[in-house]
py3Dmol code that shows the C-alpha trace and the ligand (Angstrom):
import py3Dmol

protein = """\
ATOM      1  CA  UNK A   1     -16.793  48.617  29.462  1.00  0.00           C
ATOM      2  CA  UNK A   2     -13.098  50.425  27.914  1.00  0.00           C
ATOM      3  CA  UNK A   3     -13.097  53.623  29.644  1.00  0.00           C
ATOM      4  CA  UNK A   4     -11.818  55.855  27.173  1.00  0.00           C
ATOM      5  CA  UNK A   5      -9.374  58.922  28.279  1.00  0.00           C
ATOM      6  CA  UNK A   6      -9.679  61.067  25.382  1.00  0.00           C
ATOM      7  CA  UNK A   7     -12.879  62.178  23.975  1.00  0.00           C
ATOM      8  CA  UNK A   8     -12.679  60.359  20.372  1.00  0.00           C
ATOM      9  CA  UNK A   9     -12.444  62.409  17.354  1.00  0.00           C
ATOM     10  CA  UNK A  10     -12.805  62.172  13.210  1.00  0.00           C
ATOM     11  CA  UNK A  11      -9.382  62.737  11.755  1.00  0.00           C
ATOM     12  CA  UNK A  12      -7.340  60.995   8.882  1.00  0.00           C
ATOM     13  CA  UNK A  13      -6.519  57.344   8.757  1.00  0.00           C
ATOM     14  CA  UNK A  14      -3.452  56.750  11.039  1.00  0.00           C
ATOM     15  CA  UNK A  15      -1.136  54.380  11.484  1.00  0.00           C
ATOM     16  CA  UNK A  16      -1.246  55.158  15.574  1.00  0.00           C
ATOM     17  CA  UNK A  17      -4.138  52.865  15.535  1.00  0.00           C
ATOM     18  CA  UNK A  18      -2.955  49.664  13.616  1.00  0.00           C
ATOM     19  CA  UNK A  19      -3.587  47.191  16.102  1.00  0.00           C
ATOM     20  CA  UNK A  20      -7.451  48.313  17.165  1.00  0.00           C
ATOM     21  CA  UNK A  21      -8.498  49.036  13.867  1.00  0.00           C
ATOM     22  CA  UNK A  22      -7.082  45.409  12.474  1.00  0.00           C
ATOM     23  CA  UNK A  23      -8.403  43.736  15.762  1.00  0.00           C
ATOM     24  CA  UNK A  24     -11.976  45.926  15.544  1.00  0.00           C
ATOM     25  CA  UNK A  25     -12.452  45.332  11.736  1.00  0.00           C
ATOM     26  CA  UNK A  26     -11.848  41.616  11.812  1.00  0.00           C
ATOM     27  CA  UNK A  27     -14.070  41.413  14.794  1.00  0.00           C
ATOM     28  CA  UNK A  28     -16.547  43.629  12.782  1.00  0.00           C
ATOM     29  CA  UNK A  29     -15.725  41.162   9.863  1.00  0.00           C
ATOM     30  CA  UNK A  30     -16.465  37.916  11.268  1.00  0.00           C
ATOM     31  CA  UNK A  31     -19.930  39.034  13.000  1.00  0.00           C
ATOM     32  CA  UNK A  32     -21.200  40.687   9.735  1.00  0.00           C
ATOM     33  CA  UNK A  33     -19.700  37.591   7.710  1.00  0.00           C
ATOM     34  CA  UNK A  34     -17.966  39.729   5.335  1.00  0.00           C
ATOM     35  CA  UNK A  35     -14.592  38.672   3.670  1.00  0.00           C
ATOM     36  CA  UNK A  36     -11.526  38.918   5.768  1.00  0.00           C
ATOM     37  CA  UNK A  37      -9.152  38.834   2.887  1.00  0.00           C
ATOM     38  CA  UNK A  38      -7.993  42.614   2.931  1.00  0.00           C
ATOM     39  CA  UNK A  39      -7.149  42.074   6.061  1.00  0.00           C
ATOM     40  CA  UNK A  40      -3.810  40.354   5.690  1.00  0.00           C
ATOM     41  CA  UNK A  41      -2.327  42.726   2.938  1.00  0.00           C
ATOM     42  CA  UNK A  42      -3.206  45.629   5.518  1.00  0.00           C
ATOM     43  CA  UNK A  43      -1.141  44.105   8.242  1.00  0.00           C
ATOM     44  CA  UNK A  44       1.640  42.903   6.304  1.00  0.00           C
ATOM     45  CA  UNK A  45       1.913  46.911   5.432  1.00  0.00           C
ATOM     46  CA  UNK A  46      -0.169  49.261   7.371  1.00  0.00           C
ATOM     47  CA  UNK A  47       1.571  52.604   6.543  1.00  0.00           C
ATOM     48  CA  UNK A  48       0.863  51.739   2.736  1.00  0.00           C
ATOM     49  CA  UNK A  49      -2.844  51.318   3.648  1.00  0.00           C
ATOM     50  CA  UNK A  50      -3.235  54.131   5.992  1.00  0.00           C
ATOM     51  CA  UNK A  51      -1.402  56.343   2.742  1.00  0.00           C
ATOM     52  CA  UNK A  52      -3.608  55.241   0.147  1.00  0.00           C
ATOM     53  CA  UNK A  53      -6.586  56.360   2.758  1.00  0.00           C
ATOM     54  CA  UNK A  54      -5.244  59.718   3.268  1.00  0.00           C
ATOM     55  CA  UNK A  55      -6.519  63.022   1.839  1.00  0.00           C
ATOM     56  CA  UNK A  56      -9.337  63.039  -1.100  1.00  0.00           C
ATOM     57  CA  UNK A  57      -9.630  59.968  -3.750  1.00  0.00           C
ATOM     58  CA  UNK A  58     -11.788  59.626  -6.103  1.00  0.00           C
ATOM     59  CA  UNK A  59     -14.468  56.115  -4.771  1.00  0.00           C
ATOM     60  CA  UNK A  60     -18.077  55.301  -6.268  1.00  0.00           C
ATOM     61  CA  UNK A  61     -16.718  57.840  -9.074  1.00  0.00           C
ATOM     62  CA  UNK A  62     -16.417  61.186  -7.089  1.00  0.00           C
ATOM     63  CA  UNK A  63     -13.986  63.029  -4.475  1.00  0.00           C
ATOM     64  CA  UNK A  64     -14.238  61.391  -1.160  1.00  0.00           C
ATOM     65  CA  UNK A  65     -12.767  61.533   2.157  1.00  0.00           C
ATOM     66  CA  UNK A  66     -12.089  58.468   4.602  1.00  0.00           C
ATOM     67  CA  UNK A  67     -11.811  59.677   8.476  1.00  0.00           C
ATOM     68  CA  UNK A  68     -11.416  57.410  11.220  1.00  0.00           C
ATOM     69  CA  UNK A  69     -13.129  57.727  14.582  1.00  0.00           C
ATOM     70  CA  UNK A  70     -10.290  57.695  17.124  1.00  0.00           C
ATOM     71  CA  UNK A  71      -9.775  57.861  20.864  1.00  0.00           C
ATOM     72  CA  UNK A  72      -6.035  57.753  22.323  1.00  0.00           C
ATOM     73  CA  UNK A  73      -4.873  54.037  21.001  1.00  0.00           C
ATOM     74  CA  UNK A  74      -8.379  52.918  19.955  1.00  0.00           C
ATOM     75  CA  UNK A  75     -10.186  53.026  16.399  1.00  0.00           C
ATOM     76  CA  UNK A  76     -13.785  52.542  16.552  1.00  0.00           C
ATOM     77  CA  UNK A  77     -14.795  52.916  13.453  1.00  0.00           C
ATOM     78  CA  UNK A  78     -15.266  54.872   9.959  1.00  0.00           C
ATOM     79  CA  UNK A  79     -16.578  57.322   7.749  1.00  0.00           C
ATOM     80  CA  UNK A  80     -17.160  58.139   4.210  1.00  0.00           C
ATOM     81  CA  UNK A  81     -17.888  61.588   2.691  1.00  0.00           C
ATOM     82  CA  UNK A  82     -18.512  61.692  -0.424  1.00  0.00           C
ATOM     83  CA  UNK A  83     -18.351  65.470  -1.748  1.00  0.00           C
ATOM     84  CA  UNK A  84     -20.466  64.192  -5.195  1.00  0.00           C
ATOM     85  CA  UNK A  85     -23.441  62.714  -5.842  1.00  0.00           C
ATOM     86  CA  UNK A  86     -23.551  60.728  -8.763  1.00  0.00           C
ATOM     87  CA  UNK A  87     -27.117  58.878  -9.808  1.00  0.00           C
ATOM     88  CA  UNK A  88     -26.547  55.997  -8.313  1.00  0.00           C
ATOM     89  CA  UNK A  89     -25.612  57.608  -5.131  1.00  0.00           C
ATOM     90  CA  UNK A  90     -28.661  59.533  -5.265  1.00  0.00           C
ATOM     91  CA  UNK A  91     -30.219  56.193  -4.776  1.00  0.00           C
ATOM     92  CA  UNK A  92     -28.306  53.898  -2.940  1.00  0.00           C
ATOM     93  CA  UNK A  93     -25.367  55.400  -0.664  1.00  0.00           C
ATOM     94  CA  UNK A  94     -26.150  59.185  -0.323  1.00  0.00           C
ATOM     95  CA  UNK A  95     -22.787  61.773   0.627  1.00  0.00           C
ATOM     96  CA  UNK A  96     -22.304  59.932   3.792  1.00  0.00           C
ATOM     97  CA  UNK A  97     -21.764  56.260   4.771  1.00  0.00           C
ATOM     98  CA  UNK A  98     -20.067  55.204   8.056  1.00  0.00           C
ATOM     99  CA  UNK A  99     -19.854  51.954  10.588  1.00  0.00           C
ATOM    100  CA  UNK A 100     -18.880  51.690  14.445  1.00  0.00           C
ATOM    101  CA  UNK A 101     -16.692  48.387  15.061  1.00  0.00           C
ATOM    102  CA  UNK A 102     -18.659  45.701  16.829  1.00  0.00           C
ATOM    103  CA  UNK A 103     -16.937  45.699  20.024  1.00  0.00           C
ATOM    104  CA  UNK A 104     -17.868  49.264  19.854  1.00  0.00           C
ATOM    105  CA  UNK A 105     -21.244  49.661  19.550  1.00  0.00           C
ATOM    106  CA  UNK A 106     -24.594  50.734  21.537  1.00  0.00           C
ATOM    107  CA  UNK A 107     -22.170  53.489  23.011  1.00  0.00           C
ATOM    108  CA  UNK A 108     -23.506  56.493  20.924  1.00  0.00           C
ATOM    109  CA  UNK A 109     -20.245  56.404  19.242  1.00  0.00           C
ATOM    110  CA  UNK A 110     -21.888  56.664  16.024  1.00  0.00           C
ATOM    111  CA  UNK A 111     -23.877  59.085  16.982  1.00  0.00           C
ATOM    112  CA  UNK A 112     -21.711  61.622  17.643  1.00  0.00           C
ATOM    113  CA  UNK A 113     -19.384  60.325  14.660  1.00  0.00           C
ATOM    114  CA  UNK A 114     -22.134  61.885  12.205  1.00  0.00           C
ATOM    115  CA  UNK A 115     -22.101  64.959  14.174  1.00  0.00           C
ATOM    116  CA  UNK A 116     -18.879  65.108  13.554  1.00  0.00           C
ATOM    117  CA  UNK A 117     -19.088  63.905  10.055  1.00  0.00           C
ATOM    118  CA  UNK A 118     -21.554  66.923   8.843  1.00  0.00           C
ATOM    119  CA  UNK A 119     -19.516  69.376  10.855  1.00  0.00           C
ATOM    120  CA  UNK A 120     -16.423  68.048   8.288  1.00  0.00           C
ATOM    121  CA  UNK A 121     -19.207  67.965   5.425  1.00  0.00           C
ATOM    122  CA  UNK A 122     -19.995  71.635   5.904  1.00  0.00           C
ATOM    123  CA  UNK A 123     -15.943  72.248   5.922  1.00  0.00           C
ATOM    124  CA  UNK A 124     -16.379  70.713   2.680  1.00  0.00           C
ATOM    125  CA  UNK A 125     -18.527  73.088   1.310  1.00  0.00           C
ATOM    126  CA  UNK A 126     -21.264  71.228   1.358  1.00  0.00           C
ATOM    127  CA  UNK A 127     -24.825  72.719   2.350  1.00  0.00           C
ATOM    128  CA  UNK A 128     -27.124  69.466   2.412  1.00  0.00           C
ATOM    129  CA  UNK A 129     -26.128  66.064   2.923  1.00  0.00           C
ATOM    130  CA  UNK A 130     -28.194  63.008   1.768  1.00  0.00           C
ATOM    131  CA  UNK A 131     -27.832  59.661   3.536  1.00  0.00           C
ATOM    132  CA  UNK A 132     -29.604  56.047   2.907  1.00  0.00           C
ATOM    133  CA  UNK A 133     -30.543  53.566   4.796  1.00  0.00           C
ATOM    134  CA  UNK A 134     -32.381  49.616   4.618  1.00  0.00           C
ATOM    135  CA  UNK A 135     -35.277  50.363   6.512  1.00  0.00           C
ATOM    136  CA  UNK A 136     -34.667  47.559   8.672  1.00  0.00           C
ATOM    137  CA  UNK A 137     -31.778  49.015   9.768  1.00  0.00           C
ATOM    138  CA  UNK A 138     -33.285  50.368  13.377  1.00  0.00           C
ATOM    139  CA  UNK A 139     -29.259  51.751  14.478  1.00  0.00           C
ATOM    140  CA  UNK A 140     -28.693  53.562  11.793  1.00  0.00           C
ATOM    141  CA  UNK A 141     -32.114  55.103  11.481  1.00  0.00           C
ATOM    142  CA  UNK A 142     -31.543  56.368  15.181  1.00  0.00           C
ATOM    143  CA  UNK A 143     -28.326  58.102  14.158  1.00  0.00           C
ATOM    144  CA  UNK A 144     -29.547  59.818  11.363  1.00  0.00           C
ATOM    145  CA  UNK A 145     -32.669  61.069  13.032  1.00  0.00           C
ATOM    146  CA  UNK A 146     -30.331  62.355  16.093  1.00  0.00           C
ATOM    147  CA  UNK A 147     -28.683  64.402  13.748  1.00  0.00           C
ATOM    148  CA  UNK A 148     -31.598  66.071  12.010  1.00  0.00           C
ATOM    149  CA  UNK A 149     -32.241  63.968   9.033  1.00  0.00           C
ATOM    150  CA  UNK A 150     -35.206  64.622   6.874  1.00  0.00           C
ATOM    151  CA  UNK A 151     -37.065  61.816   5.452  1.00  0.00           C
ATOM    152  CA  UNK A 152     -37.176  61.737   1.923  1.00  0.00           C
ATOM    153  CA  UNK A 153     -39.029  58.628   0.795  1.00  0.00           C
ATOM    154  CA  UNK A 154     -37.628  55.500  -0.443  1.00  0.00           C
ATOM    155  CA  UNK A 155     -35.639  54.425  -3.556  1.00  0.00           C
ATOM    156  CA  UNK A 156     -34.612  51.206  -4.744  1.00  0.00           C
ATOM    157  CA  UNK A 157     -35.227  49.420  -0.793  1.00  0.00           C
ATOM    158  CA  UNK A 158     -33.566  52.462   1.186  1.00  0.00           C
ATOM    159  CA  UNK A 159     -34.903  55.032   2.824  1.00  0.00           C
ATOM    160  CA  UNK A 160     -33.510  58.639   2.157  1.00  0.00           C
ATOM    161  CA  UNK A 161     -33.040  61.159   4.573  1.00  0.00           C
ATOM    162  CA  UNK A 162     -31.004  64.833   4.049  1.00  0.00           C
ATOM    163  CA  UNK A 163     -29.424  66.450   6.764  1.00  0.00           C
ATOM    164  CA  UNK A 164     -29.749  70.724   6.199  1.00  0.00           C
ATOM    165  CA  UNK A 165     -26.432  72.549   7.479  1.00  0.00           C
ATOM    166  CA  UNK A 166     -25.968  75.256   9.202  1.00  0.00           C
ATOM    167  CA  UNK A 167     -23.636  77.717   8.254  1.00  0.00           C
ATOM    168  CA  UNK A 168     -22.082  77.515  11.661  1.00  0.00           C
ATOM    169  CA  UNK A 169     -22.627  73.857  11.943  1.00  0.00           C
ATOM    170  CA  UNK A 170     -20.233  73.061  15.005  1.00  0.00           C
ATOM    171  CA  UNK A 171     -18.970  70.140  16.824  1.00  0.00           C
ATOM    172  CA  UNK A 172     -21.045  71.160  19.669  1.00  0.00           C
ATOM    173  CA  UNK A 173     -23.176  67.988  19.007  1.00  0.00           C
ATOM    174  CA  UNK A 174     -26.210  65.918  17.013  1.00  0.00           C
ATOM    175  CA  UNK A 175     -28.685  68.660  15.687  1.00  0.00           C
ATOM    176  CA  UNK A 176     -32.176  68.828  16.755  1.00  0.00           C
ATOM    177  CA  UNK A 177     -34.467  67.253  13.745  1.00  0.00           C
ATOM    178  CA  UNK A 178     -36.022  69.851  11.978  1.00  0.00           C
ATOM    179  CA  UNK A 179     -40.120  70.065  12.178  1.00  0.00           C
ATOM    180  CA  UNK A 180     -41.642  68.322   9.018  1.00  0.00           C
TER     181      UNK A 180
END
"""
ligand_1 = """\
48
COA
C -25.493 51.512 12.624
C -24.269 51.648 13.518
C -23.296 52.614 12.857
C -24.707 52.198 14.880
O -23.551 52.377 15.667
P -23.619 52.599 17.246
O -22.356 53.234 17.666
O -24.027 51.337 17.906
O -24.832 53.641 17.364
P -25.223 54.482 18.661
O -24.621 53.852 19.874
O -24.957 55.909 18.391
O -26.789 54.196 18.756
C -27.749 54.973 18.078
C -29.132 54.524 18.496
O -29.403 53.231 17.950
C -29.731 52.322 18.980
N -29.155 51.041 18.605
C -27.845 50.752 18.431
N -27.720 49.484 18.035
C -28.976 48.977 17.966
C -29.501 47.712 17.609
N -28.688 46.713 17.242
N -30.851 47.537 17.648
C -31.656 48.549 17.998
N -31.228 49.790 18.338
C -29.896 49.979 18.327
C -29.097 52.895 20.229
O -29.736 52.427 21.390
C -29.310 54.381 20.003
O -30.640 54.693 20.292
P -31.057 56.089 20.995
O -30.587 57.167 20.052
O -32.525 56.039 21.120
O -30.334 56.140 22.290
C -23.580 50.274 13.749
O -24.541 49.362 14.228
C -22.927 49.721 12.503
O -21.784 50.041 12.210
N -23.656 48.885 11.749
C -23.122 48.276 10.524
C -22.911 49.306 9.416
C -24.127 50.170 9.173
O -25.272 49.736 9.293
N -23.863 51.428 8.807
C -24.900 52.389 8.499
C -25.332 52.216 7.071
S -26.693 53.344 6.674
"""
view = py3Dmol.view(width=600, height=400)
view.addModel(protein, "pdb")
view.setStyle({"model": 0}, {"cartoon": {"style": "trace"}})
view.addModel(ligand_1, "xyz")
view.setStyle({"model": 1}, {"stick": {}})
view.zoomTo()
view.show()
């Protein structure tokens, strides 16, 4: 296993990282058998694709933010906050979405990304973050529930869970779940 030097960290997409995150998300690519196409036009010019990521667009219709989970040299993965819901995020896709790179995985690196993620979320202004996920999806299940989310039934195949914040929600770690 890497040994990583610096605890890793959410910050903006950076162009520090080009060679993990094009080596992590093609490996990520090829195991999920997703399309490898973007991948080329990212290398060619990384700065221009690290720019466009940078700061709040507007994706799936509302303001989001993309932050990538960094340590020193290494990108393991990303994630999405998305500051809107819109209907069809109530359903499918929630105010959070993120992925660990394959080769990093089954490290708690996503995990303590989410952490991170509703400590941004709460920066944000936001006080209650919704997140989905296929039921068969046992990983991501695991993360949420690590950091407190609250199952809200199911919609359209996923299962819904919100995540309450604290007004002093801190980096300090995943929450404890709240009773139900
Ligand atoms: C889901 C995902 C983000 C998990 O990333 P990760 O860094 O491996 O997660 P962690 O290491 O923090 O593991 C969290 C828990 O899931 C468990 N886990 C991880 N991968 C697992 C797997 N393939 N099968 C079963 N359990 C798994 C871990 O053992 C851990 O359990 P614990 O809390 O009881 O110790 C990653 O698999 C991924 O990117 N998947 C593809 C994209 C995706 O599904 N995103 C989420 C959409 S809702």
């Amino acid at each position: 296993m890497i040994t990583l030097h610096e605890p890793a960290h959410l910050t903006s997409p950076a162009a520090a990282v080009r060679v993990s995150y094009l080596t992590g998300e093609q490996a990520d690519c090829l195991l999920r058998g997703t399309e490898t196409d973007w991948l080329g036009p990212a290398s060619d010019d990384f700065d221009d694709f690290v720019a466009k990521r940078c700061g709040v667009s507007t994706r799936w219709g509302v303001p989001s933010t993309v932050l990538w989970y960094i340590s020193g040299e290494h990108y393991l993965g990303t994630l999405v906050i998305r500051h809107e819901l819109t209907p069809q995020l109530t359903d499918v896709g929630g105010n959070v979405g993120y992925h660990v790179v394959a080769p990093w995985r089954r490290q708690g690196h996503a995990t303590r990304m989410l952490a991170a993620g509703l400590v941004e979320c709460r920066r944000l202004g936001l006080d209650r973050v919704l997140l989905t996920c296929d039921p068969e999806n046992v990983a991501s299940r695991r993360v949420i529930a690590a950091n407190g989310g609250n199952p809200d039934g199911n919609i359209a195949g996923e299962d819904r869970f919100w995540v309450i914040l604290a007004a002093d929600q801190n980096a300090g770690g995943p929450a404890k779940r709240r009773p139900s």
